[in-house]
KEKE-3310 file (N, C-alpha, C; in steps of 0.2 Angstrom, whole numbers, plus 5000, padded with zeros to 4 digits):
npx = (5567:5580:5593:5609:5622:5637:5647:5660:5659:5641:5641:5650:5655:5654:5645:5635:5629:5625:5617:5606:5601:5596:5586:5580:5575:5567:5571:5574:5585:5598:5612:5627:5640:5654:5662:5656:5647:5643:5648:5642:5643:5638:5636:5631:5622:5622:5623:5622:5625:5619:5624:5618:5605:5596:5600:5593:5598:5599:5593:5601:5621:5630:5647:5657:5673:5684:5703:5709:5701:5701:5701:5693:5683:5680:5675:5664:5656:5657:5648:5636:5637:5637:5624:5614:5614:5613:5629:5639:5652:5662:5668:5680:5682:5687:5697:5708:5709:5715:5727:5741:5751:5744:5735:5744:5749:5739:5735:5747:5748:5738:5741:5740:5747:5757:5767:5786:5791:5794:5798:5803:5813:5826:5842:5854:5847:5846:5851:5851:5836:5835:5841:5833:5820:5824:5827:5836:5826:5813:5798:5790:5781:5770:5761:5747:5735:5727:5720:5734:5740:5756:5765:5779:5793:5807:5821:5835:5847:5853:5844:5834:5838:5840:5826:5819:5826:5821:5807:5807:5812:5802:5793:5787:5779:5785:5783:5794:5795:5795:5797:5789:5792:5788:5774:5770:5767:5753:5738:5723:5708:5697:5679:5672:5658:5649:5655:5655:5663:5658:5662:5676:5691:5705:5718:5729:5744:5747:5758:5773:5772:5770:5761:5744:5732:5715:5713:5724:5729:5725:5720:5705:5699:5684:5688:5690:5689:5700:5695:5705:5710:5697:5694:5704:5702:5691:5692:5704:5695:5687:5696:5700:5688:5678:5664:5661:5673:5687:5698:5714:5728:5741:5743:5748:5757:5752:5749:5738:5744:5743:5741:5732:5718:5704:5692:5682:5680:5680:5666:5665:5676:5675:5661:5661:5670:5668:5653:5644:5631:5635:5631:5621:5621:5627:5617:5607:5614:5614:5598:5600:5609:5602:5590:5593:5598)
npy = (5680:5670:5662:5656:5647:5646:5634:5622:5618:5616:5616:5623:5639:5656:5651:5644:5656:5664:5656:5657:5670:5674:5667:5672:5683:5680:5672:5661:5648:5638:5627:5626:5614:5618:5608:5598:5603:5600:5606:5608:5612:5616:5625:5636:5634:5632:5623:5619:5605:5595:5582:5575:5582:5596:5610:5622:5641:5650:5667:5675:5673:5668:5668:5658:5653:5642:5643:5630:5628:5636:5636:5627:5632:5646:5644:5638:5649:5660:5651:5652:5664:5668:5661:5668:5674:5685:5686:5692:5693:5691:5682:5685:5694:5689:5680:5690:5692:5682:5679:5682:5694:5699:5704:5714:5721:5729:5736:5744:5750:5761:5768:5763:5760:5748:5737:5733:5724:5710:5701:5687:5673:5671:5665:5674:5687:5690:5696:5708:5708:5708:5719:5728:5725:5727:5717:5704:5700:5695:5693:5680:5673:5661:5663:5659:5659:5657:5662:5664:5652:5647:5657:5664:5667:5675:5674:5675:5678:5665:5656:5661:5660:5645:5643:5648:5642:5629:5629:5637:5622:5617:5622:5632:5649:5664:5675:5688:5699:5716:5714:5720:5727:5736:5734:5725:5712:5715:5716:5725:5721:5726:5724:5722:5730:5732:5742:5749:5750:5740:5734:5732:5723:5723:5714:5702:5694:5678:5671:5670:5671:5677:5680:5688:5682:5675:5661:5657:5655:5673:5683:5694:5712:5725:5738:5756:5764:5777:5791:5790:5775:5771:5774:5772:5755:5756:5761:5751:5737:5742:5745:5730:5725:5721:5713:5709:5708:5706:5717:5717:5725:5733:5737:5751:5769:5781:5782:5768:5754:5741:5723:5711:5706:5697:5686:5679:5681:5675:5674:5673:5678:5691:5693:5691:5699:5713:5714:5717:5712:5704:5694:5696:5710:5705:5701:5709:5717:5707:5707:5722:5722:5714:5721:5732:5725)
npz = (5614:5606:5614:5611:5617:5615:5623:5628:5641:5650:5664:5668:5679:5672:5662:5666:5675:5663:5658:5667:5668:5657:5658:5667:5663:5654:5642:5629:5629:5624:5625:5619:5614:5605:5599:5597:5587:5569:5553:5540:5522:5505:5488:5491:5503:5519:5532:5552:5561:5576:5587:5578:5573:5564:5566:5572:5570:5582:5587:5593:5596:5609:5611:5619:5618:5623:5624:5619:5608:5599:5585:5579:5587:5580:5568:5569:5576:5564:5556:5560:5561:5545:5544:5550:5564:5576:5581:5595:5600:5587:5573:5568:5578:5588:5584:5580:5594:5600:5594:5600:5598:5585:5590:5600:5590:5583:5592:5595:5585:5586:5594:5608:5625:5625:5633:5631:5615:5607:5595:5588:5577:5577:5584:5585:5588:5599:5610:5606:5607:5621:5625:5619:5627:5640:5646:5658:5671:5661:5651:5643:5631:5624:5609:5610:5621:5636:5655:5660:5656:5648:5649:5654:5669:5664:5673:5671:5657:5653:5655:5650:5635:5635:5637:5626:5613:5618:5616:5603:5597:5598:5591:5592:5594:5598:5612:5617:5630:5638:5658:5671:5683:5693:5693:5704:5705:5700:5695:5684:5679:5667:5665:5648:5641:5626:5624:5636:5652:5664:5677:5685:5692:5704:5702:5712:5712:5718:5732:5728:5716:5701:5689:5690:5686:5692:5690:5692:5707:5711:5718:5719:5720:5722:5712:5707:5693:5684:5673:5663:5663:5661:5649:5641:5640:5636:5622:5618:5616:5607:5595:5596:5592:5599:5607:5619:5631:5640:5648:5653:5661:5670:5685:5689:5690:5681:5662:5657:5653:5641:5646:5639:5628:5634:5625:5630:5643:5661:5673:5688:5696:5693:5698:5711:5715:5712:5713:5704:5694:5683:5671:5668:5663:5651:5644:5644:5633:5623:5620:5617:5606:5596:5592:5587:5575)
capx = (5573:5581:5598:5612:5629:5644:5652:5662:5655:5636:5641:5656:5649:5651:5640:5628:5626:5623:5610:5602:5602:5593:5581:5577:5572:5562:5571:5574:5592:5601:5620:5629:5647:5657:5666:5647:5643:5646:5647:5641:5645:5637:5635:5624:5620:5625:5620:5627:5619:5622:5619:5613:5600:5600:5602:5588:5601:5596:5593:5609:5626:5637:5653:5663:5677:5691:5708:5709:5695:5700:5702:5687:5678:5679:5674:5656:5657:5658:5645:5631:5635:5632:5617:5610:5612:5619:5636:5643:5658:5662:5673:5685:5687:5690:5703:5711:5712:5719:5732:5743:5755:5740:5732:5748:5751:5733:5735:5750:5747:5733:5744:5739:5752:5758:5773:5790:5788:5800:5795:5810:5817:5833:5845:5857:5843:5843:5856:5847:5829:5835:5843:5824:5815:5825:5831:5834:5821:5810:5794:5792:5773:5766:5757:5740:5736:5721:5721:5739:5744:5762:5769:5787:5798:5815:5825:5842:5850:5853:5838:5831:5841:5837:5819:5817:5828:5818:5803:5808:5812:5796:5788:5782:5782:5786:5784:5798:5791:5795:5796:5787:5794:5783:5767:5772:5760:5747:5737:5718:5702:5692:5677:5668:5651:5646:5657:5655:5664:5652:5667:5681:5694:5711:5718:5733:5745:5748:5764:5778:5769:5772:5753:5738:5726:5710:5716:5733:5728:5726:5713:5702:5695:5684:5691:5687:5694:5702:5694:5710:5708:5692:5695:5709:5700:5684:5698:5705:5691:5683:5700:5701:5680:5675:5657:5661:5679:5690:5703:5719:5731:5746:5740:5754:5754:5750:5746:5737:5747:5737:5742:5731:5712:5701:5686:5678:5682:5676:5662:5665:5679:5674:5656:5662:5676:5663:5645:5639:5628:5639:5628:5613:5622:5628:5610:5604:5618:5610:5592:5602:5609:5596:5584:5598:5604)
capy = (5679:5663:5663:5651:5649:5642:5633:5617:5615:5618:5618:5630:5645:5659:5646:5642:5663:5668:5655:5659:5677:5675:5662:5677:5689:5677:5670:5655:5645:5634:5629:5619:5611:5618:5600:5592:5604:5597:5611:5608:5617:5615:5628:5641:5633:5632:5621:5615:5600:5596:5577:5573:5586:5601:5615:5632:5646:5655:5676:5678:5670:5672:5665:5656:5647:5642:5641:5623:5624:5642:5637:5625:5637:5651:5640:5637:5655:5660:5646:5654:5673:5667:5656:5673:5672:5689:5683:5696:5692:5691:5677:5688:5697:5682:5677:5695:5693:5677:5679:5688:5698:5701:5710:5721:5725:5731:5739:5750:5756:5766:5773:5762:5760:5742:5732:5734:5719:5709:5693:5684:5665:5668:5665:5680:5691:5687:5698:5713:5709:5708:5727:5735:5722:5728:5713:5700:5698:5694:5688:5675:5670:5658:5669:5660:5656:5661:5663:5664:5649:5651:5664:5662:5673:5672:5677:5676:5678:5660:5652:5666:5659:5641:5642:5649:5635:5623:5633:5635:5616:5613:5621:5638:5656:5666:5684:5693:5707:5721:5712:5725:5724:5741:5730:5721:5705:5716:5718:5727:5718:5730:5720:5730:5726:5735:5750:5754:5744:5739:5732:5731:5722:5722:5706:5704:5687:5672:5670:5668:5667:5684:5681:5689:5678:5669:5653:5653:5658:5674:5687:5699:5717:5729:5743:5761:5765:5781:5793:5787:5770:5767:5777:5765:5748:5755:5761:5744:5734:5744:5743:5723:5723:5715:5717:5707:5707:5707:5720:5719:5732:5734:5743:5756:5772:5782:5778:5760:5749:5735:5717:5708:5706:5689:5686:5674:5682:5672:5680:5669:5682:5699:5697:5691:5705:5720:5714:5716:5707:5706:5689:5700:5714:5702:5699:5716:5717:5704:5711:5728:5717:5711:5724:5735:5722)
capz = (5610:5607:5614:5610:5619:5612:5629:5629:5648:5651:5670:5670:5681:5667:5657:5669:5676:5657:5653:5673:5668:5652:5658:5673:5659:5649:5635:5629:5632:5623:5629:5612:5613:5598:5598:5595:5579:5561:5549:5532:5516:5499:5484:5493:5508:5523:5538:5560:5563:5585:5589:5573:5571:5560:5574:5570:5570:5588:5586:5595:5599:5615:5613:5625:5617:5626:5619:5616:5604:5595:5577:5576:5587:5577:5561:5572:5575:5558:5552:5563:5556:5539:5545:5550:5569:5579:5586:5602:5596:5580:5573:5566:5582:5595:5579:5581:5604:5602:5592:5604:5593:5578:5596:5602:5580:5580:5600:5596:5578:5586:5601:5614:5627:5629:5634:5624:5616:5604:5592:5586:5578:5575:5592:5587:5589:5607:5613:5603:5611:5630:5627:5619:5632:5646:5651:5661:5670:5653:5650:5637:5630:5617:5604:5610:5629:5642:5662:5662:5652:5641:5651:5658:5668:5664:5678:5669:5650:5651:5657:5641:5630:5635:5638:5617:5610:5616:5612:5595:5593:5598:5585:5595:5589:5606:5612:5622:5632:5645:5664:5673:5692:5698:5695:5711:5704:5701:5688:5683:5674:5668:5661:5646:5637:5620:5623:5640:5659:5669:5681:5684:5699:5704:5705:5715:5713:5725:5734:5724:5708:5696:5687:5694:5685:5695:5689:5694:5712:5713:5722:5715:5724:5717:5711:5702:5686:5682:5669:5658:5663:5658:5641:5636:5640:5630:5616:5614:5616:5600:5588:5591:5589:5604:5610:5625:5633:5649:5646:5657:5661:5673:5690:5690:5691:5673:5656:5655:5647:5642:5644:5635:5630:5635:5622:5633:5651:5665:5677:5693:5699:5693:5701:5717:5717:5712:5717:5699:5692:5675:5668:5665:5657:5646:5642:5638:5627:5616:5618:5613:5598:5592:5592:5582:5571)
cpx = (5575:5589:5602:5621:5633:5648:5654:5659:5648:5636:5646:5651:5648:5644:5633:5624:5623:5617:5604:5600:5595:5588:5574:5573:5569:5562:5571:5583:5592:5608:5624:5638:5649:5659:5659:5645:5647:5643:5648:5640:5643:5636:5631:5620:5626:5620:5624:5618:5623:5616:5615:5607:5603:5598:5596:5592:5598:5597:5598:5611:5629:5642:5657:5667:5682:5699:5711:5705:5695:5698:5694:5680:5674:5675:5667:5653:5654:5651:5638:5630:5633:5626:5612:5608:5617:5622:5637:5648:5660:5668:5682:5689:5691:5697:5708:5714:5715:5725:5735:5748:5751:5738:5736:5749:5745:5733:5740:5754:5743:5734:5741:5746:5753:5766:5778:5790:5795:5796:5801:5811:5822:5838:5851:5854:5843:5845:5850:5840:5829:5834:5836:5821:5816:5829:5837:5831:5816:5803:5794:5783:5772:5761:5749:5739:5732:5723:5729:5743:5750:5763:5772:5788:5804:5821:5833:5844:5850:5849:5832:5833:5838:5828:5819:5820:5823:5810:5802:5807:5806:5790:5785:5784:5781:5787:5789:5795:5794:5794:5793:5785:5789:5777:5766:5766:5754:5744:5728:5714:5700:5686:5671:5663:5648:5648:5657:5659:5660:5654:5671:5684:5700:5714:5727:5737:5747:5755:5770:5776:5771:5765:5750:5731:5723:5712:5722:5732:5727:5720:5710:5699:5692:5686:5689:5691:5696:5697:5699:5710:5702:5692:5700:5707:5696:5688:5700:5701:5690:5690:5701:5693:5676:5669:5659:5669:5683:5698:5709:5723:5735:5742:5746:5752:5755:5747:5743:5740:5744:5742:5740:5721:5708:5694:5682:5680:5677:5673:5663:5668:5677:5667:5657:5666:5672:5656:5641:5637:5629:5635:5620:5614:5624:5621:5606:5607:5616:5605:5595:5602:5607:5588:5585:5602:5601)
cpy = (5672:5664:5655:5652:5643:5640:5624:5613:5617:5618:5622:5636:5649:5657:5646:5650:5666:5665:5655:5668:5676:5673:5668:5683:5684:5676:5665:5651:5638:5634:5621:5620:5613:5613:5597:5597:5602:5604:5609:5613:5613:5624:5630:5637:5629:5629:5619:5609:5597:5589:5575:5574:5591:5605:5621:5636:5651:5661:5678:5672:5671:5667:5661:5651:5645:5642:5635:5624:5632:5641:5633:5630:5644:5649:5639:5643:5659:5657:5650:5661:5671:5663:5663:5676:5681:5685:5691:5698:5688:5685:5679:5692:5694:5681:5682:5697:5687:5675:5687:5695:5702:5707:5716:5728:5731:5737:5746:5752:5762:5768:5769:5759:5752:5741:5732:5726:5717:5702:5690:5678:5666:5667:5671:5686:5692:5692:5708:5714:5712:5716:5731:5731:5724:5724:5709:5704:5698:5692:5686:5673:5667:5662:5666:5658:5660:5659:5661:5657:5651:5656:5661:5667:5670:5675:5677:5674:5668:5655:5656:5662:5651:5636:5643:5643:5630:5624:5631:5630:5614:5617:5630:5644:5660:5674:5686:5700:5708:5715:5718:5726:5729:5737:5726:5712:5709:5717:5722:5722:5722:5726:5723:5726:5732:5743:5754:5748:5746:5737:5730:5727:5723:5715:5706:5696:5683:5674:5666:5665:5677:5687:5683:5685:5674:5663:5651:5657:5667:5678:5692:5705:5721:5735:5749:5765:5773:5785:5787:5780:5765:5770:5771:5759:5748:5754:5755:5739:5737:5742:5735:5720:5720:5719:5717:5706:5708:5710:5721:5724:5732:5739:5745:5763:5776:5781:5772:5757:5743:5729:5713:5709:5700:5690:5683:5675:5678:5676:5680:5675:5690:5700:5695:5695:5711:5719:5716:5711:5705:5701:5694:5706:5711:5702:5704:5718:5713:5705:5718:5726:5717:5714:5730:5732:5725)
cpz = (5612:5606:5614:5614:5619:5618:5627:5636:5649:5661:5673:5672:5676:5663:5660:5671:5669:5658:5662:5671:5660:5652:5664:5667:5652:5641:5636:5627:5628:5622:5619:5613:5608:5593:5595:5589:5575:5558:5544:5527:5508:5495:5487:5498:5512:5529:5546:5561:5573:5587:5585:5572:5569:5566:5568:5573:5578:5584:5586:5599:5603:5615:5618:5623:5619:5620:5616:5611:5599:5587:5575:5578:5584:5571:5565:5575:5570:5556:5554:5562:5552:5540:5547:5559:5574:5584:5590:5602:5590:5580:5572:5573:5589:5589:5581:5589:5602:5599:5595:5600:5587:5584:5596:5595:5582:5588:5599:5591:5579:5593:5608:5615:5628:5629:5630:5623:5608:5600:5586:5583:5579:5583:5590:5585:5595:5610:5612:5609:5618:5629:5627:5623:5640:5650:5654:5669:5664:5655:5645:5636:5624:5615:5607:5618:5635:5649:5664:5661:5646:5643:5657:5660:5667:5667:5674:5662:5649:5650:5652:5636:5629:5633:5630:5614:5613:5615:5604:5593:5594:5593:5585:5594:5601:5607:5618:5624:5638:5651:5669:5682:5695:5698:5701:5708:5705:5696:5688:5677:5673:5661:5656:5641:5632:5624:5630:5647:5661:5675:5681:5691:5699:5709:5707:5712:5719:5726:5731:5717:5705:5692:5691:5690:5691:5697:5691:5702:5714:5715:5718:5722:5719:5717:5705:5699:5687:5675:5663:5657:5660:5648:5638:5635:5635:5622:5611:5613:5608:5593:5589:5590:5590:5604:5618:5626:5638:5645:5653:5656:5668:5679:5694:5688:5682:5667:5657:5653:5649:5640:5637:5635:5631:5629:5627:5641:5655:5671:5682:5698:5699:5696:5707:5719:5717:5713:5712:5695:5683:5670:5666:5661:5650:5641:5639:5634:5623:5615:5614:5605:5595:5589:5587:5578:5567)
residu = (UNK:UNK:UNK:UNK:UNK:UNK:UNK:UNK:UNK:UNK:UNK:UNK:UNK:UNK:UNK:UNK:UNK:UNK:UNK:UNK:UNK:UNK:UNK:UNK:UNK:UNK:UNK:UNK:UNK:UNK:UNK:UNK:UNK:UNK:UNK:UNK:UNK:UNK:UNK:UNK:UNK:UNK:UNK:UNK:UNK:UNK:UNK:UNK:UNK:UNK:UNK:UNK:UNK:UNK:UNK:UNK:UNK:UNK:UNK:UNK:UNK:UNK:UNK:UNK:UNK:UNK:UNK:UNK:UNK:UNK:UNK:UNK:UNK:UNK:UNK:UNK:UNK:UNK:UNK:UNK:UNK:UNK:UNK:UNK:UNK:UNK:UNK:UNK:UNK:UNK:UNK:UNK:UNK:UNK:UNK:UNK:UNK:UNK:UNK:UNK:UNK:UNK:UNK:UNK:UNK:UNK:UNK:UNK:UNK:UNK:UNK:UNK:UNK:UNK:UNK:UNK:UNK:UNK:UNK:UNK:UNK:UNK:UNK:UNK:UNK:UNK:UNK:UNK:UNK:UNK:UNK:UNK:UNK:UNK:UNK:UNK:UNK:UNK:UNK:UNK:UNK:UNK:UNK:UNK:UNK:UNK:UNK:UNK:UNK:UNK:UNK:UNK:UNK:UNK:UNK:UNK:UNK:UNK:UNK:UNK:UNK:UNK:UNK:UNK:UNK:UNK:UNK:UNK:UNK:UNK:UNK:UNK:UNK:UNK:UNK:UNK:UNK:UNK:UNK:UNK:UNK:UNK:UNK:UNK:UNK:UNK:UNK:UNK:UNK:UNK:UNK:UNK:UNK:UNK:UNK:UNK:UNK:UNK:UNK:UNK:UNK:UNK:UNK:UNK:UNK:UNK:UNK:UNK:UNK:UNK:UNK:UNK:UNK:UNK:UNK:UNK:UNK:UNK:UNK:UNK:UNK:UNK:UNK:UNK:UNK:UNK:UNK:UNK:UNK:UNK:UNK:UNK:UNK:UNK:UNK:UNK:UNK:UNK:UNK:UNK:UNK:UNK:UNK:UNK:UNK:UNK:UNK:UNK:UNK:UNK:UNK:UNK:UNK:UNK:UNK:UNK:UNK:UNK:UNK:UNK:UNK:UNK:UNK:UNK:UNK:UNK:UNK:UNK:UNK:UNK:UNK:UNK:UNK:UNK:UNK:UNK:UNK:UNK:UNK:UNK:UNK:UNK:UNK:UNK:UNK:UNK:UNK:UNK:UNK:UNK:UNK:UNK:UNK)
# end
């Protein structure tokens, strides 16, 4: 198999665990910068040329685009399904996780539990939101934003009210949501691969931080799902149409209520927190792929 992966860094660990993992089970690796493809378009053809070469389509694509590079990423994404190449994650459905509000639309038309959630311009809506968001305390998030970028707490009405105005002048669409004090800073990753978790952690936050993301300090254990728990993460992975996706969720007690999903979850934490070897199941999910496309 001739595998291809979409990474801005070829030494970012996820990056380097996949193409170790692929190279272990005797395929063939190539790591291609999003930013370094040209995509060309003529009448019934289609070509990415990478460093002034036309690029040969790999068999299969593993995604990993960060948020800085969503929209061209997707467009190099895209370019490689119609070239003929299995994508993991599809273009449409990294479009669909990353746009936060298109997700929870898509999340809780088909009864999954999330966040009360609120999405507002106008400033004499504000008064309205607090009451069905519950708050103050608030949280606030920019519609697009990974390892806990763009999310605010807003400990009091006015420091709410402020923070959106200058929000808004700046151009930014913003989600009001539930503050969810029982989670104590804690949250669950449950990391799922064509329809089934293969691992999951519970990631706890730093000290005087509110986030449980990696990135923003925070710790990871492994931990084992619930019947329910694992039913929901697989649930929503399939309605936004991941193959590959790190599905969060509130560790409280009851229904899951899911945060958010990652198209490009990073490995570093969840294999060092559950001792699986998550870079090779990646792997036989594009053998699977590819063998059933």
């Amino acid at each position: 198999m001739r595998l291809g992966i979409l990474s801005k860094g070829s030494r970012i660990y996820s990056t380097k665990r996949i193409r170790e993992a692929a190279r272990n089970r005797g395929h063939r690796v190539i790591t291609l910068n999003p930013l370094k493809c040209q995509l060309n378009l003529m009448r019934y053809q289609h070509s990415i040329y990478y460093s002034g070469r036309k690029v040969n389509p790999p068999d299969v694509i593993i995604p990993r685009i960060g948020a800085t590079l969503t929209n061209y990423g997707i467009s190099v994404v895209r370019q490689f399904e119609i070239l003929g190449s299995k994508v993991l994650n599809s273009a449409d459905s990294i479009s669909r996780s990353r746009d936060k509000m298109r997700a929870l639309q898509l999340l809780a038309a088909e009864g999954i539990h999330i966040p009360k959630t609120v999405m507002a311009r106008n400033p004499n809506q504000l008064v309205r939101a607090l009451q069905l968001t519950g708050g103050p305390p608030t949280i606030l998030k920019l519609i697009e934003g990974t390892q806990g970028i763009g999310v605010i707490l807003s400990e009091t009405r006015q420091s709410f009210e402020s923070t959106l105005d200058t929000l808004w002048n700046l151009g930014q669409d913003i989600l009001i949501q539930q503050f969810m004090a029982e989670s104590k800073g804690r949250d669950i990753r449950a990391f799922v691969i064509n329809g089934k978790v293969v691992a999951a952690m519970k990631r706890e936050a730093a000290a005087e931080e509110f986030r449980a993301n990696i990135h923003r300090g925070g710790t990871g254990k492994m931990v084992t799902l619930s019947s329910i728990q694992e039913e929901t993460a697989i649930r929503a992975t399939e309605i936004i149409g991941l193959g590959i996706a790190g599905v969060d969720f509130f560790d409280i007690p009851g229904e899951p209520i899911i945060i958010e999903l990652n198209s490009s979850p990073g490995l570093q934490g969840i294999e060092r927190a559950s001792g699986v070897d998550v870079a090779t199941e990646i792997i036989k999910y594009a053998e699977f792929a590819l063998e059933n496309n």
